[in-house]
MARTOR-726620 format. One record per residue (C-alpha): residue in three letters; x, y, z. Coordinates in nm, 2 decimals, decimal comma. Last residue first. Layout:
N
+--------+--------+--------+--------+
! residu !      X !      Y !      Z !
+--------+--------+--------+--------+
!    ALA !      X !      Y !      Z !
...
+--------+--------+--------+--------+
END
This chain:
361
+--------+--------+--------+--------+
! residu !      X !      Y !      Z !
+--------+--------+--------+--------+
!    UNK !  -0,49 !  -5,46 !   0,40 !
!    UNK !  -0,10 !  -5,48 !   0,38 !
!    UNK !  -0,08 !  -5,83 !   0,35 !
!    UNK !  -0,33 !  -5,82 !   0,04 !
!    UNK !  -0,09 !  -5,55 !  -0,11 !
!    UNK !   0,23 !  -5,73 !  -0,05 !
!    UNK !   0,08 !  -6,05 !  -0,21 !
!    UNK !  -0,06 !  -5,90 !  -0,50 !
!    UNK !  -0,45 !  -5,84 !  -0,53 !
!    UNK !  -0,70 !  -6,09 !  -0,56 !
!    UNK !  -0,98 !  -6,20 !  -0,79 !
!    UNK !  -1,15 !  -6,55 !  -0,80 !
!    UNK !  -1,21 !  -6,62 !  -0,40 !
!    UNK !  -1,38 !  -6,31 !  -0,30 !
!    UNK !  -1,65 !  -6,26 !  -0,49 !
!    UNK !  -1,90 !  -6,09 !  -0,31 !
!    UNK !  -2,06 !  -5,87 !  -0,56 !
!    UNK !  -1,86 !  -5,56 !  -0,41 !
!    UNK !  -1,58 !  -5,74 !  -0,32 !
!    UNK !  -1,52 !  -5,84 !  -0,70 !
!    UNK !  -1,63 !  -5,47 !  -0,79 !
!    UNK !  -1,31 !  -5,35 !  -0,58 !
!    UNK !  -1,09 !  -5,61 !  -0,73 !
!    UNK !  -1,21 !  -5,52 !  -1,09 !
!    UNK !  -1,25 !  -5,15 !  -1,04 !
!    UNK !  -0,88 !  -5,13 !  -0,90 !
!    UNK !  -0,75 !  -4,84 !  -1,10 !
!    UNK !  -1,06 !  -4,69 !  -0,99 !
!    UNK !  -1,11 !  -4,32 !  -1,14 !
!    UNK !  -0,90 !  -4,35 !  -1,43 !
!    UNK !  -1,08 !  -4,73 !  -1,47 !
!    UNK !  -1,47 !  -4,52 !  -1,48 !
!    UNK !  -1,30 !  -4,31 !  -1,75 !
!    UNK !  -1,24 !  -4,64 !  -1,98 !
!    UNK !  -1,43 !  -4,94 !  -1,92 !
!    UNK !  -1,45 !  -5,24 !  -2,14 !
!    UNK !  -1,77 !  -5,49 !  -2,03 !
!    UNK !  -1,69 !  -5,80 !  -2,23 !
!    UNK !  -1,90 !  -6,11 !  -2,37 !
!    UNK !  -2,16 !  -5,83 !  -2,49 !
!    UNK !  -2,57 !  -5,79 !  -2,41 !
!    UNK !  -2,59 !  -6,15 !  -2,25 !
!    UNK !  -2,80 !  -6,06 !  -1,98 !
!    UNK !  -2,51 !  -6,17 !  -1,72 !
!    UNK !  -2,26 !  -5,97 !  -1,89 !
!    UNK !  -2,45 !  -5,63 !  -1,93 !
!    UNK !  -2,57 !  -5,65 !  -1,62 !
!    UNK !  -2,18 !  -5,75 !  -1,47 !
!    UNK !  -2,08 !  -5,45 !  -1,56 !
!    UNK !  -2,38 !  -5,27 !  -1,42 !
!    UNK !  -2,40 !  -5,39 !  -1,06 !
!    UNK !  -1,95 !  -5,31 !  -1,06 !
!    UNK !  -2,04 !  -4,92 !  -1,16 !
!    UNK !  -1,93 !  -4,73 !  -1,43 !
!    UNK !  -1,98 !  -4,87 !  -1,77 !
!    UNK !  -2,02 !  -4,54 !  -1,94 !
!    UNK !  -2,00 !  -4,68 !  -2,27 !
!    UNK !  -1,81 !  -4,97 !  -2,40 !
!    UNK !  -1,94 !  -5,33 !  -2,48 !
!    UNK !  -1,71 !  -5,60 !  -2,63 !
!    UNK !  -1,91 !  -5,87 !  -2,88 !
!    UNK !  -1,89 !  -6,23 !  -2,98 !
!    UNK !  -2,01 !  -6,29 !  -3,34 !
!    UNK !  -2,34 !  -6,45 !  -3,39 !
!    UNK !  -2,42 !  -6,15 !  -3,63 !
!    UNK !  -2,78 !  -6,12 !  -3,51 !
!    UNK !  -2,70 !  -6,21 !  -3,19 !
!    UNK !  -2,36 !  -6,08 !  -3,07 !
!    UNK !  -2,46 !  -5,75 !  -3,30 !
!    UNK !  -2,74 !  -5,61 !  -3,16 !
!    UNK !  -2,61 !  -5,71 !  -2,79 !
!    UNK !  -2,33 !  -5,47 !  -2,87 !
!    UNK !  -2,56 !  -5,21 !  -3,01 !
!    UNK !  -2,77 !  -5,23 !  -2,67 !
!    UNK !  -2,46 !  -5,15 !  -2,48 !
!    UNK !  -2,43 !  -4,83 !  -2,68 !
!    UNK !  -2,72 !  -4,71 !  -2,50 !
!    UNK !  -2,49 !  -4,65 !  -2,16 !
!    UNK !  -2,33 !  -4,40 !  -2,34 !
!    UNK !  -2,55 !  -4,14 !  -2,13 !
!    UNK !  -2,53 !  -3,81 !  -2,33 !
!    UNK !  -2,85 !  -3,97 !  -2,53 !
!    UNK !  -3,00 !  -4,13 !  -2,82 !
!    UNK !  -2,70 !  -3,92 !  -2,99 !
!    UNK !  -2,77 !  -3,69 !  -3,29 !
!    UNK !  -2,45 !  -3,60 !  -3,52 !
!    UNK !  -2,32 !  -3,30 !  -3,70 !
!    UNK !  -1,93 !  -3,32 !  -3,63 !
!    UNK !  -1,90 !  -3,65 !  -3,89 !
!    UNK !  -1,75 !  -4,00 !  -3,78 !
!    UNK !  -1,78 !  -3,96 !  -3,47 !
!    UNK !  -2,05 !  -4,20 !  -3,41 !
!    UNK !  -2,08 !  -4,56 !  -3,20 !
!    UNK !  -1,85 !  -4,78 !  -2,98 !
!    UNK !  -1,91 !  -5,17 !  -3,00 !
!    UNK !  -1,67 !  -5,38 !  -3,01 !
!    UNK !  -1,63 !  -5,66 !  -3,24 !
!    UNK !  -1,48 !  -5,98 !  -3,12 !
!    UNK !  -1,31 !  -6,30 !  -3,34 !
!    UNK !  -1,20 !  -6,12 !  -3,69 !
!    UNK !  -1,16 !  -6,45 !  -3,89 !
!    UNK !  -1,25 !  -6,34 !  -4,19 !
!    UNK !  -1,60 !  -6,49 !  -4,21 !
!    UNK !  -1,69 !  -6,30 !  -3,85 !
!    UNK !  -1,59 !  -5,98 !  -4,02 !
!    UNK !  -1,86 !  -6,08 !  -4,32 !
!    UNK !  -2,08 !  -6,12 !  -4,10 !
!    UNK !  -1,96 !  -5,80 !  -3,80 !
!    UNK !  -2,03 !  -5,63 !  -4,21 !
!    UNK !  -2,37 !  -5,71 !  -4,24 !
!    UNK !  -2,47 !  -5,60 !  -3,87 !
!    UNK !  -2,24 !  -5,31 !  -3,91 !
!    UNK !  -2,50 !  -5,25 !  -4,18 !
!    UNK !  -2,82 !  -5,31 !  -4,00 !
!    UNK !  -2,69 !  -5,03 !  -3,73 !
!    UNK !  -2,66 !  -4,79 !  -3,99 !
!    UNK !  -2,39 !  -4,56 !  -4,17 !
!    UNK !  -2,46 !  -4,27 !  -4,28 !
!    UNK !  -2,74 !  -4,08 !  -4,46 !
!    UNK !  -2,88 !  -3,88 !  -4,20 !
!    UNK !  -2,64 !  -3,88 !  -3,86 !
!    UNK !  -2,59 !  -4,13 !  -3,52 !
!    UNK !  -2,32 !  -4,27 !  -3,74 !
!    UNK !  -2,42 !  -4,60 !  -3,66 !
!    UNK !  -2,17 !  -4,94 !  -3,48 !
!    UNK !  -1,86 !  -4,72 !  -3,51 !
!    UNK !  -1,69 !  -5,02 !  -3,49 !
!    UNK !  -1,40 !  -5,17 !  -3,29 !
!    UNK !  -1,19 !  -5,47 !  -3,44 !
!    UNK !  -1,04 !  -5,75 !  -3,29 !
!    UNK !  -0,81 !  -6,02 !  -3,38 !
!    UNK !  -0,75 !  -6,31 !  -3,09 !
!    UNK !  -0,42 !  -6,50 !  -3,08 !
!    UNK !  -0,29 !  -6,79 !  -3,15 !
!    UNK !  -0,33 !  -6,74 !  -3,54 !
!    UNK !   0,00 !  -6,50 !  -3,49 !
!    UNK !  -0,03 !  -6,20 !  -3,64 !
!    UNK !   0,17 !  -6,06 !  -3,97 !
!    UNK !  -0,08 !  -6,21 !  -4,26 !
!    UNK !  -0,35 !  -6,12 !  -4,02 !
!    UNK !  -0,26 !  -5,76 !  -3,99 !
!    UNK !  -0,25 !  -5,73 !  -4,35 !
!    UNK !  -0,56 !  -5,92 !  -4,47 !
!    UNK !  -0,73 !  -5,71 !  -4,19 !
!    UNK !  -0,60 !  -5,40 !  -4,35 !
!    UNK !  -0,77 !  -5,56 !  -4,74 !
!    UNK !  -1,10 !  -5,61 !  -4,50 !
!    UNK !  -1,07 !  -5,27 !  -4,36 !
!    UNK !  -1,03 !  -5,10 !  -4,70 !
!    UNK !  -1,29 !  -5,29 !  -4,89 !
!    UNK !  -1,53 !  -5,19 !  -4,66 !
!    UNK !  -1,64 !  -4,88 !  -4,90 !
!    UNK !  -1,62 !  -5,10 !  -5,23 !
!    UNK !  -1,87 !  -5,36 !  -5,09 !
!    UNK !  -2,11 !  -5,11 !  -4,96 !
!    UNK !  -2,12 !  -4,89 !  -5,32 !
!    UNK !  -1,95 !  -4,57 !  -5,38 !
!    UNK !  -1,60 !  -4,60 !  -5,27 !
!    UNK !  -1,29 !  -4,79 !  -5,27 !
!    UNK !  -1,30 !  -4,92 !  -5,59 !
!    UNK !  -1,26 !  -4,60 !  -5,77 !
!    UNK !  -1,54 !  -4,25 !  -5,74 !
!    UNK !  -1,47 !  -4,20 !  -5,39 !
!    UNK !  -1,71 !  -3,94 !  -5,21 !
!    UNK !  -1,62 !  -4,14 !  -4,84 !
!    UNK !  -1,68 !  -3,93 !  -4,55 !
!    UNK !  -2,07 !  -3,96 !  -4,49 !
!    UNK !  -2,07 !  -4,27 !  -4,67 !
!    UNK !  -1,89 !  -4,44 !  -4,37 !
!    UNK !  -1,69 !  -4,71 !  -4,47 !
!    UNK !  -1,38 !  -4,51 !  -4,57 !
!    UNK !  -1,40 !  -4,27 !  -4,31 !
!    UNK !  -1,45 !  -4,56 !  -4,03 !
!    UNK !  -1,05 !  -4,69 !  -4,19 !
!    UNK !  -0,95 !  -4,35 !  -4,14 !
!    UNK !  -1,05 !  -4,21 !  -3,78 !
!    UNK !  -1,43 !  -4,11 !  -3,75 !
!    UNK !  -1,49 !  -4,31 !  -3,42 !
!    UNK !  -1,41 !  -4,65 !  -3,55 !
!    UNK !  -1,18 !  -4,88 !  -3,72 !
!    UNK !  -0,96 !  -4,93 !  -3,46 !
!    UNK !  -0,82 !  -5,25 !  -3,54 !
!    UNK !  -0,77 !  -5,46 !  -3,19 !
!    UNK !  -0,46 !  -5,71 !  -3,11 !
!    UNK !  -0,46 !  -5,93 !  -2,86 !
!    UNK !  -0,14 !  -6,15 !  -2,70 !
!    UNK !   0,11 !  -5,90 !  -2,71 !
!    UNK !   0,45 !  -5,93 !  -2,66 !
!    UNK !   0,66 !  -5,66 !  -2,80 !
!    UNK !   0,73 !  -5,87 !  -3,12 !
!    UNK !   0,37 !  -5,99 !  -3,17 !
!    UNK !   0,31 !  -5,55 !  -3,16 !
!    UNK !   0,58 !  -5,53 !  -3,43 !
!    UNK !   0,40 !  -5,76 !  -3,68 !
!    UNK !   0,12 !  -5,60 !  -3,63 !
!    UNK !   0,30 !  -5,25 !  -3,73 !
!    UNK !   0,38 !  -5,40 !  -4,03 !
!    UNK !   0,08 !  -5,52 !  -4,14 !
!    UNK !  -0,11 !  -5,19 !  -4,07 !
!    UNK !   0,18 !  -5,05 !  -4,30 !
!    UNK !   0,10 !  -5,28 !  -4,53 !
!    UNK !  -0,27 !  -5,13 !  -4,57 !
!    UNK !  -0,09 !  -4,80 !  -4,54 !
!    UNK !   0,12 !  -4,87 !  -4,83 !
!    UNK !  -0,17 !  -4,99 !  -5,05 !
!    UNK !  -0,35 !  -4,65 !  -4,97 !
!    UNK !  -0,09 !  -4,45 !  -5,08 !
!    UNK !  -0,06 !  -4,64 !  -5,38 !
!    UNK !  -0,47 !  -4,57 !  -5,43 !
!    UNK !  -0,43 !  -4,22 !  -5,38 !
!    UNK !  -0,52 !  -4,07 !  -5,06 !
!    UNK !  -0,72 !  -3,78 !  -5,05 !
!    UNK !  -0,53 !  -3,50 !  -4,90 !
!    UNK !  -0,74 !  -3,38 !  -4,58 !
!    UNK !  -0,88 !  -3,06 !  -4,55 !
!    UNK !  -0,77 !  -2,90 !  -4,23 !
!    UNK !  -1,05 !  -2,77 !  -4,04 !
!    UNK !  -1,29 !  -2,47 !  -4,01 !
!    UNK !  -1,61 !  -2,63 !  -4,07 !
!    UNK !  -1,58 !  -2,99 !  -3,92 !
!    UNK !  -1,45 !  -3,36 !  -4,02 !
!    UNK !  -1,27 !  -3,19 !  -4,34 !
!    UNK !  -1,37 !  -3,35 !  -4,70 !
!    UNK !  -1,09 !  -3,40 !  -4,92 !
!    UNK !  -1,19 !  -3,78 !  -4,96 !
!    UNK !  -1,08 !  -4,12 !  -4,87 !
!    UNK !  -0,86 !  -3,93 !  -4,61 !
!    UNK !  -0,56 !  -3,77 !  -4,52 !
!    UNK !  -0,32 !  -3,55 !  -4,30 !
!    UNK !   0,00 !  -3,34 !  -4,35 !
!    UNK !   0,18 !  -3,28 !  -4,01 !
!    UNK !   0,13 !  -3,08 !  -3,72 !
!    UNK !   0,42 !  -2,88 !  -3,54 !
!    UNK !   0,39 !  -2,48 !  -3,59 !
!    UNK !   0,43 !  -2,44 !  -3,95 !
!    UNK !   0,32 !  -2,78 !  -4,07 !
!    UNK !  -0,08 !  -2,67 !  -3,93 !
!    UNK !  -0,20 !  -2,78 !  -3,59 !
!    UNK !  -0,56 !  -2,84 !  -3,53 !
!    UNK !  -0,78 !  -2,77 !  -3,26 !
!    UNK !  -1,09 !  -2,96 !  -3,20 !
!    UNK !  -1,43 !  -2,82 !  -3,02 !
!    UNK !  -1,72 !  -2,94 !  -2,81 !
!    UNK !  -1,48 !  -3,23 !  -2,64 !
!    UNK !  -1,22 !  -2,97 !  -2,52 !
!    UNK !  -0,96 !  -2,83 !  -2,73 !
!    UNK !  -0,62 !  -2,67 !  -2,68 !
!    UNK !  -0,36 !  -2,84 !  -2,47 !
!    UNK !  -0,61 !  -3,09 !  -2,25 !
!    UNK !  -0,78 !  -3,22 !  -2,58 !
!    UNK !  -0,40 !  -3,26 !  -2,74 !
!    UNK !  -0,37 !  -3,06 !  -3,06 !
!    UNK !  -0,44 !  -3,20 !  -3,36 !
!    UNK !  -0,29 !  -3,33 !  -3,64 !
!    UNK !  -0,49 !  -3,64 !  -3,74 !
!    UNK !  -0,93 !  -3,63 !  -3,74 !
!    UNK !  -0,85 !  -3,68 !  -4,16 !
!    UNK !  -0,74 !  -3,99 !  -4,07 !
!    UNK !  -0,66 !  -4,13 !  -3,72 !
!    UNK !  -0,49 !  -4,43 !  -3,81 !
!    UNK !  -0,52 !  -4,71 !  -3,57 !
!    UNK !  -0,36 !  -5,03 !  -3,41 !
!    UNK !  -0,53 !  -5,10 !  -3,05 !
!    UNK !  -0,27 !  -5,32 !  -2,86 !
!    UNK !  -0,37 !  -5,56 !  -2,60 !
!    UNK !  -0,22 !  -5,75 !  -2,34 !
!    UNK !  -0,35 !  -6,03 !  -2,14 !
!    UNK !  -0,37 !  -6,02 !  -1,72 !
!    UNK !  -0,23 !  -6,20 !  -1,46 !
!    UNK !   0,00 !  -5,96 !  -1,29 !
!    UNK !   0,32 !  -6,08 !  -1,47 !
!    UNK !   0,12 !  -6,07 !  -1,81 !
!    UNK !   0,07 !  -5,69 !  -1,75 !
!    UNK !   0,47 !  -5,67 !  -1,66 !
!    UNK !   0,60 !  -5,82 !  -1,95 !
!    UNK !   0,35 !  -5,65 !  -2,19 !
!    UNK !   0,51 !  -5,29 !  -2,06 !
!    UNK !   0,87 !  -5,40 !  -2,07 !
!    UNK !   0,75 !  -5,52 !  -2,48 !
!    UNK !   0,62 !  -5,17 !  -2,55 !
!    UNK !   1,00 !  -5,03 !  -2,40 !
!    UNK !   1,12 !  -5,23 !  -2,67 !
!    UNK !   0,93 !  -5,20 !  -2,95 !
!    UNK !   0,94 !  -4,86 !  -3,03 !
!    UNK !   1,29 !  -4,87 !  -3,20 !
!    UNK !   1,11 !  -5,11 !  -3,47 !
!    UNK !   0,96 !  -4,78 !  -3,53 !
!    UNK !   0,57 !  -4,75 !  -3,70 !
!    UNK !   0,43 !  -4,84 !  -3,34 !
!    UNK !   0,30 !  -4,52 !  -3,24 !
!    UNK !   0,15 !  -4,36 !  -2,90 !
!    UNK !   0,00 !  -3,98 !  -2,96 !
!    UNK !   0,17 !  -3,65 !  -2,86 !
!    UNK !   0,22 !  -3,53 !  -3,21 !
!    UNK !  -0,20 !  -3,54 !  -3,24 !
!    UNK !  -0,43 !  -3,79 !  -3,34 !
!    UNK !  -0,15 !  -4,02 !  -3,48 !
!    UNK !  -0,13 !  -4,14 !  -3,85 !
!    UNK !   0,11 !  -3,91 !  -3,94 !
!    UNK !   0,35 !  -4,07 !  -3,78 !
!    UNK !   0,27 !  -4,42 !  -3,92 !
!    UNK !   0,11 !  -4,73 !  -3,75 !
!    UNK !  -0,03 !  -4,49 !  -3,50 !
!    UNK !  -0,15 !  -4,66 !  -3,17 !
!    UNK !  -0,47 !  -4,58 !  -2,98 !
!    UNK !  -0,46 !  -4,63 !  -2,65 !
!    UNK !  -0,32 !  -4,94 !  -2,52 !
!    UNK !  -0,58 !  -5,26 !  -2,41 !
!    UNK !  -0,52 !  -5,43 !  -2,11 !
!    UNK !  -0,80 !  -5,74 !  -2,03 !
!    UNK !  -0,81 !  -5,93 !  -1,70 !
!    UNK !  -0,92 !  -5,64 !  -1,52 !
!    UNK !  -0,74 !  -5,76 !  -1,15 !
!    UNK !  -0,60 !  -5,35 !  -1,03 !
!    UNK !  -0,24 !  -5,49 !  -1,08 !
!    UNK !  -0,34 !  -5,49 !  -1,47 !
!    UNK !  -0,45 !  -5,16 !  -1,40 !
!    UNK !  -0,18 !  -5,04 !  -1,24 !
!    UNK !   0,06 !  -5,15 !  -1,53 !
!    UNK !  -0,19 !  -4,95 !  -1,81 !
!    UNK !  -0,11 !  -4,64 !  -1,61 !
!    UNK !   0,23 !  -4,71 !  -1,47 !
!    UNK !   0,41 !  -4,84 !  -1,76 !
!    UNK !   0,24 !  -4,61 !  -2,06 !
!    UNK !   0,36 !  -4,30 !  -1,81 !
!    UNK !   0,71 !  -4,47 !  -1,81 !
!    UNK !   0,75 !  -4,44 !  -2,17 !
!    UNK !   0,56 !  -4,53 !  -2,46 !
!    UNK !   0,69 !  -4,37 !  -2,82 !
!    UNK !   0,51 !  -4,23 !  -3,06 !
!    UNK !   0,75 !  -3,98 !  -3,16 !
!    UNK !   0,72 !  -3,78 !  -2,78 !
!    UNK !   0,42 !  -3,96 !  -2,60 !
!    UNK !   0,17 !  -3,82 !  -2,35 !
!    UNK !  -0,13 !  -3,80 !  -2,57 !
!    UNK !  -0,32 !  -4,06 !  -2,28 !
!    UNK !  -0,56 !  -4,20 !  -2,55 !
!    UNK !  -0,77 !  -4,44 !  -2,38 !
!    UNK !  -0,79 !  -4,74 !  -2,49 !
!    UNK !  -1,07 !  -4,96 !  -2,29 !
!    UNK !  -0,99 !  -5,16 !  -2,02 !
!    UNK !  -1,17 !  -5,49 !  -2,01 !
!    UNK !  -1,35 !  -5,69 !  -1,73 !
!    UNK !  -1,47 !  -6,05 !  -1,86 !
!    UNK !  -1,24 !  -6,22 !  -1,64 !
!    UNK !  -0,96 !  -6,45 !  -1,61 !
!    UNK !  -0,90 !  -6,38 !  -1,99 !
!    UNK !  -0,76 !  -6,68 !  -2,13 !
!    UNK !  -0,53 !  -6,73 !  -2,44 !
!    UNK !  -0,48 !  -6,97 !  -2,70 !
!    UNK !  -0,79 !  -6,89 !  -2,94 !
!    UNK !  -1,07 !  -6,72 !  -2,70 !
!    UNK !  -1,10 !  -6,85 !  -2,36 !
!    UNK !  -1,35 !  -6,65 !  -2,13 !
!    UNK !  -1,28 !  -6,73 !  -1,73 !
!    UNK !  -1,56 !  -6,65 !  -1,51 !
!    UNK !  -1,59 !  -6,29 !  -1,29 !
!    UNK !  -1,85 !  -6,10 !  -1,50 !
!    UNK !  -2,08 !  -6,46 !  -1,53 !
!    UNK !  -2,26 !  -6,32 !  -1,23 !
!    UNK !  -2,35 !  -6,58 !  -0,93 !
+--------+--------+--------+--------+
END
């Protein structure tokens, strides 16, 4: 019998099963705020049996969101309706997540389905409703964007408290897992990456000096998180370009990670710079970075990547390549992926929908 339906206990809480959504950035939020669109798409999911809900990416200051549509949690104001959201995922079994981010010099833009398309990014400028952005160093992710301000190092202390902040917020709404996005080209993956980081002080040049920003952000978040619950953080695993970042370093750093208390890494990959050479347009090779990492970092590990089908989830579970299969596009699809692939493999007695459903079918 697959391993994709048992129980996985990490710190005080248990996920009933290894099936994870993914954040997925809905930009559908007016000054960070979640609102009934949050409710219904992360809600039907947890109704749909994944036993882990993660939000999209969440700004821990305004002008750390991708675009002005983005979730935030740099208001206590935004608290509230966060914490109706966490109420009702709990009351349909499953744990809630929040994925705290900055999105760096990739901030300010407009939303993918408002004005660019995954070849090409638009950005807004001050005049017409973007906002200042920065980055380790003035560098712009492609030709023809903004250049970023380079932070200075007080700006950089505030935003490592400001990470703190906003964790200390999420506990408040209710949730019981808390991810650091430090991936995908966003800030804290521009500081380690040497592709974006030219920094001169001690938060660039060598290895130790460009991870000093995560570690010092997962100081903060720890500081303001409960020790109940789990911390993870999701990695660009390689750069997929010359002169970046490589799988044998995210294997040194998921060690020192591991030795900080961090307790999952997942396992995305690239972004980080516009020129970049994938193995392939399948994402399905990212699983093999996940399994990379759980065993030669002896950390657990979350797997992401075009996880689409109920055989393959519980693949990369079964053969030990991650101790969670996240899906993202394959969940807008099948709100019910994990009920569905529970009848699919013939589980019937672990998974079940509520009452007024099951009566219903």
């Amino acid at each position: 019998m697959t391993k994709l339906f048992s129980p996985l206990s990490i710190k005080s809480i248990t996920l009933k099963n290894r099936i994870g959504i993914s954040p997925m950035c809905q930009y559908m939020s007016v000054d960070g705020f979640a609102n009934d669109w949050h409710l219904v798409h992360l809600g039907s999911r947890a109704i749909g049996g994944a036993g882990l809900i993660i939000t999209e990416a969440c700004a821990v200051e305004p002008n750390g969101r991708i675009s002005p549509d983005c979730l935030g949690l740099y208001y206590d104001s935004h608290i509230e309706y966060l914490a109706r959201i966490t109420a009702f995922i709990k009351k349909y079994g499953a744990i809630p997540g929040i994925q705290l981010a900055h999105a760096g010099r990739k901030g300010s833009s407009i939303a993918p389905f408002k004005g660019f398309g995954r070849s090409k990014r638009s950005y807004l400028t001050k005049d017409n409703g973007g906002f200042d952005i920065f980055a380790p160093s003035p560098i712009p992710f492609e030709s023809g964007a903004i250049i970023p301000h380079e932070l200075t190092i007080e700006q950089i202390h505030k935003l490592i408290s400001q990470f703190g902040q906003s964790a200390k917020r999420a506990l408040k709404a209710g949730f019981q897992w808390l991810e650091i996005h430090a991936a995908h080209g966003y800030l804290i993956n521009s500081f380690y990456s040497p592709l974006a980081n030219q920094r001169q002080d001690k938060y660039g040049g060598s290895f130790d000096n460009r991870i000093r920003f995560l570690i010092e952000v997962i100081d903060s978040v720890k500081a303001n998180w409960s020790d109940e619950y789990p911390v993870s953080v999701r990695l660009s695993i390689t750069d997929h370009a010359l002169g970046g970042f490589t799988i044998d370093d995210s294997v040194k750093l998921a060690k020192i990670l591991k030795s900080l208390g961090i307790d999952l890494i997942d396992c995305s990959s690239g972004h980080v710079v516009k020129e970049q050479s994938l193995p392939s347009n399948d994402l399905k090779f990212q699983i093999d970075y996940a399994k990379t990492i759980k065993h030669e970092a002896n950390i657990m590990t979350m797997a992401v990547g075009n996880i689409d089908s109920a055989k393959f989830a519980a693949y990369v579970i079964d053969e030990n390549y991650a101790d969670i299969a996240l899906i993202a596009r394959t969940a807008i699809k099948n709100p019910y992926f994990a009920f569905n692939a529970a009848l699919e493999l013939g589980i019937t007695d672990t998974i079940t929908l509520p009452q007024n459903y099951t009566y219903a079918i």
